[in-house]
Backbone as JSON, one array per atom type, in Angstrom:
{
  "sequence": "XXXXXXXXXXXXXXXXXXXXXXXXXXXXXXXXXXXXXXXXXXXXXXXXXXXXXXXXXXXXXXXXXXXXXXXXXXXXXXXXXXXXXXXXXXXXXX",
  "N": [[-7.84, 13.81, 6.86], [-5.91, 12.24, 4.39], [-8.14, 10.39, 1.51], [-7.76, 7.24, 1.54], [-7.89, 5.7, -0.92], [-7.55, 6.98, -3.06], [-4.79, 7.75, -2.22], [-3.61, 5.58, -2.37], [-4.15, 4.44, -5.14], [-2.31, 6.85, -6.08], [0.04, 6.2, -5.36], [0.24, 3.91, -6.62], [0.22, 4.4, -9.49], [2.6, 6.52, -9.46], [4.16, 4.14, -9.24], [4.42, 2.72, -11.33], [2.55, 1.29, -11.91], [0.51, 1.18, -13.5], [-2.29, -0.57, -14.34], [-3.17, -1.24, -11.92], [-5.54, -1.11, -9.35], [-7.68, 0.29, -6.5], [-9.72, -0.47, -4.34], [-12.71, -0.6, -2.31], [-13.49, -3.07, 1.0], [-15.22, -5.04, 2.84], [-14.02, -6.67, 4.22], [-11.02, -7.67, 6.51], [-8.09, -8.75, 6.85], [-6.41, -5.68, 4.8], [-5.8, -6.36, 1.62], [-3.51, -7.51, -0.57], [-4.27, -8.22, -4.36], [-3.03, -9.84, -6.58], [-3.62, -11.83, -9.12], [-6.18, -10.41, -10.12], [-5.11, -7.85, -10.15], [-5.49, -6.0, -8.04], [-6.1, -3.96, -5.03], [-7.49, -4.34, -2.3], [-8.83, -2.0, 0.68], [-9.73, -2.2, 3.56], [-12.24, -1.35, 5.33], [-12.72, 0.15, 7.27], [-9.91, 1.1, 8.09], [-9.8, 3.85, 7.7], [-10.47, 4.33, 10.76], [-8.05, 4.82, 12.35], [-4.78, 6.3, 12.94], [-3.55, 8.66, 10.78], [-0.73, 8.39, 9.57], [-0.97, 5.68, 10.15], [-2.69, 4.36, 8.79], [-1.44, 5.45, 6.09], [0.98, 3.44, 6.48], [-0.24, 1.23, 6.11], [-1.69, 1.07, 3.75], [0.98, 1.24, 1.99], [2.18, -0.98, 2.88], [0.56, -3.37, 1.6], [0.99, -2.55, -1.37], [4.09, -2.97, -1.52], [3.75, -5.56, -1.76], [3.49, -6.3, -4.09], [5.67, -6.02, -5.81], [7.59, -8.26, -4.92], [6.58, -10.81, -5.34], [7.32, -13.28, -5.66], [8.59, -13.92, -3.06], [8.71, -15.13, 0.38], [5.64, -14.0, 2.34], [6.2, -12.17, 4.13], [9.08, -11.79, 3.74], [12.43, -11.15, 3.34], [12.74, -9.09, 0.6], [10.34, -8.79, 0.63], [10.7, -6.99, 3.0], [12.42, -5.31, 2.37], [11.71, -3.8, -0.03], [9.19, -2.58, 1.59], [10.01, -0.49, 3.13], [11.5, 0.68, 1.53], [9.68, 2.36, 0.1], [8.48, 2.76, 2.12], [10.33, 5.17, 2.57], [9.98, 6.6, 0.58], [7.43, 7.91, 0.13], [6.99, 8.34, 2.6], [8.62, 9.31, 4.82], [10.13, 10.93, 3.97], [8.53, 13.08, 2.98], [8.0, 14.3, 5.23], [8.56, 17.12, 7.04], [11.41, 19.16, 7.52]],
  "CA": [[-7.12, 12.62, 6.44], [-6.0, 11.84, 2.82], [-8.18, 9.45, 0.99], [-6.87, 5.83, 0.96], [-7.86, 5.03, -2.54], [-6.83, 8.37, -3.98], [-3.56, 7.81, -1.97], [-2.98, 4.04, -2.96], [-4.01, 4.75, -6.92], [-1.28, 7.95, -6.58], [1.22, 5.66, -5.22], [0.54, 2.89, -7.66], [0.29, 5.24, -10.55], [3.88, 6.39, -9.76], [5.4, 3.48, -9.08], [4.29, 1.98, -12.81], [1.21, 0.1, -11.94], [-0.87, 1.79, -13.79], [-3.64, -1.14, -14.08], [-4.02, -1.68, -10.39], [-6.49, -0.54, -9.14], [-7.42, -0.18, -4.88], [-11.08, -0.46, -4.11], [-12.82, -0.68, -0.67], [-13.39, -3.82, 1.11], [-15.37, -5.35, 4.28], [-13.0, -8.03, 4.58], [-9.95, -7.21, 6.97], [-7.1, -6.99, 6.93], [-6.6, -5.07, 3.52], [-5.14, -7.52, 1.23], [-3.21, -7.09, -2.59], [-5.09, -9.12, -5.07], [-2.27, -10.11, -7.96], [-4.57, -11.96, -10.33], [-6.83, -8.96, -10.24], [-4.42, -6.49, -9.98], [-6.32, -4.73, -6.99], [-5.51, -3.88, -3.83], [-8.79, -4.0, -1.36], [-8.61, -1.61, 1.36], [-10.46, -2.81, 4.51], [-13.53, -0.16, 5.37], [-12.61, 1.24, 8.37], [-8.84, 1.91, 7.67], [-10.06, 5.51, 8.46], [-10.68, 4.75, 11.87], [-6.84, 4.79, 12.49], [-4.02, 7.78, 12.73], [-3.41, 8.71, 9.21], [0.37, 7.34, 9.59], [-1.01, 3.94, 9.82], [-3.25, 4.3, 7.22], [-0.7, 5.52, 5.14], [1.55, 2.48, 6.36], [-1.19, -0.2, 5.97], [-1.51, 1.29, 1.97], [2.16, 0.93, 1.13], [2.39, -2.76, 2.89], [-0.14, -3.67, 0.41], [1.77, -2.12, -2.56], [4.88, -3.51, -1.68], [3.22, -7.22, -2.06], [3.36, -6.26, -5.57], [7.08, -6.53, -6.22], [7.78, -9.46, -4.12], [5.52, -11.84, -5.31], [8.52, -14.32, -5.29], [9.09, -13.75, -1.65], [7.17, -15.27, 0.73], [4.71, -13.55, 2.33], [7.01, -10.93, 4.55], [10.18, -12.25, 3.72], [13.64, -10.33, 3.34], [12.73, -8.97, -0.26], [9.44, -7.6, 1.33], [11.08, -5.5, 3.66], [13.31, -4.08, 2.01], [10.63, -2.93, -1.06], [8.54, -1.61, 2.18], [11.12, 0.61, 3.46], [12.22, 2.05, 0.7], [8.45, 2.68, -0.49], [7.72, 4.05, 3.71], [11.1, 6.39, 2.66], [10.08, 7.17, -0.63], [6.2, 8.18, 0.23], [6.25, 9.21, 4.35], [9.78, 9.96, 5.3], [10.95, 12.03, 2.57], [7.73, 13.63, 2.9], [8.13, 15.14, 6.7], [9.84, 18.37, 7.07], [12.86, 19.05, 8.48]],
  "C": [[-7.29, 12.44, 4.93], [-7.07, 10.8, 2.52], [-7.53, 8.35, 0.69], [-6.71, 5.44, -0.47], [-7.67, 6.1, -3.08], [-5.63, 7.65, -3.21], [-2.96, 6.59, -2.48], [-3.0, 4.44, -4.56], [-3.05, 5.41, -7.07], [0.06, 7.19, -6.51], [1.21, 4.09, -6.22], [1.0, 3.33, -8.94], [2.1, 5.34, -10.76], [4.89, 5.59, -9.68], [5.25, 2.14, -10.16], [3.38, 0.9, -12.63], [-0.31, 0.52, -12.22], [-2.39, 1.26, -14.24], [-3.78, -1.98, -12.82], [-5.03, -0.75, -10.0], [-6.95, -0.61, -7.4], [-8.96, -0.01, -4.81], [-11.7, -0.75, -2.41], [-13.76, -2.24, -0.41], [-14.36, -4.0, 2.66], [-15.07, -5.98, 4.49], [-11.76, -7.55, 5.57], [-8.95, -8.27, 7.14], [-7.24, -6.73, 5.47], [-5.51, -6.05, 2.97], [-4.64, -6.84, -0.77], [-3.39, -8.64, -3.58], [-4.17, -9.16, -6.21], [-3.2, -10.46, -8.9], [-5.45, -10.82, -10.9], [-5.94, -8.02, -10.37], [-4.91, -5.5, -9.03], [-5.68, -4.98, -5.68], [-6.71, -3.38, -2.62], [-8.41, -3.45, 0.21], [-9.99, -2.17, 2.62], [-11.25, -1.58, 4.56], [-13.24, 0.37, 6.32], [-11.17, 1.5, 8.53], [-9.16, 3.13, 7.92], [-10.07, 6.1, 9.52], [-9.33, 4.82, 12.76], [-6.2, 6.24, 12.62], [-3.76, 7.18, 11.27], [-1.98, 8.03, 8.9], [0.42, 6.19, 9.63], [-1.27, 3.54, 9.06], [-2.33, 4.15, 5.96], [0.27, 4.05, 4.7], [0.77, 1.6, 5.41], [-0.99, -0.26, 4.05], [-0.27, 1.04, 1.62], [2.44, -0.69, 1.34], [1.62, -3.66, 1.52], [0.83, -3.88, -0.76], [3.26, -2.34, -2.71], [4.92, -5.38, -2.06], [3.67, -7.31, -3.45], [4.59, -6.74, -6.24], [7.58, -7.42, -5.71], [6.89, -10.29, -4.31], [6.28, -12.85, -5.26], [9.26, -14.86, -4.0], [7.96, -14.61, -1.05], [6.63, -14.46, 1.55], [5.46, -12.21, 2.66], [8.48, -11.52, 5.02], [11.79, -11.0, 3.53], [13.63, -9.5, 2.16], [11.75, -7.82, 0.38], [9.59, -6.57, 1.94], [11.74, -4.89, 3.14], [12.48, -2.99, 0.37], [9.81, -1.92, 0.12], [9.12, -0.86, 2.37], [11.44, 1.19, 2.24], [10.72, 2.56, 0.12], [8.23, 3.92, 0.87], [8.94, 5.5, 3.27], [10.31, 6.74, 1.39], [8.48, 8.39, -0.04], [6.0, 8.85, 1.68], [7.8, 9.67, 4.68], [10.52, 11.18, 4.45], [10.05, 13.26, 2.55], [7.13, 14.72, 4.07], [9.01, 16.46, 6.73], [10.47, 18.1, 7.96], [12.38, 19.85, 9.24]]
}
């Protein structure tokens, strides 16, 4: 299984957030910290299939652009989805 916080930093990195930062957390669920700019991954996130994992990390990182939305509003989904295509669907072979 990928690393969460390697995989969250790679997907923040490219998607121009290059002072966020994802750090690990014993708080659950995994939550995106705006003021901070961080994105705390819960600690056992590992104990999951890696496809959830992966999910759980982009829900996060879509918080980011929707901060105007509320929480998982119509804005939200549509930043997740195109983040789950950009990062896991695109990323499956044919």
């Amino acid at each position: 299984m990928r690393d969460p916080i390697e995989l969250c930093e790679s997907i923040l990195k490219a998607e121009g957030f290059k002072d966020w930062r994802a750090e690990w957390s014993k708080a659950s669920p995994s939550i995106c910290l705006r003021k901070g700019k961080r994105i705390l991954l819960r600690h056992n996130i590992t104990d999951q299939y890696e496809w959830q994992m992966q999910e759980e990390v982009i829900h996060e990182i879509a918080h980011i652009r929707t901060e105007g939305d509320k929480m998982h509003g119509r804005m939200f989904y549509r930043e997740y989805v195109m983040l789950l295509t950009r990062y896991i669907v695109d990323e499956v072979p044919e």
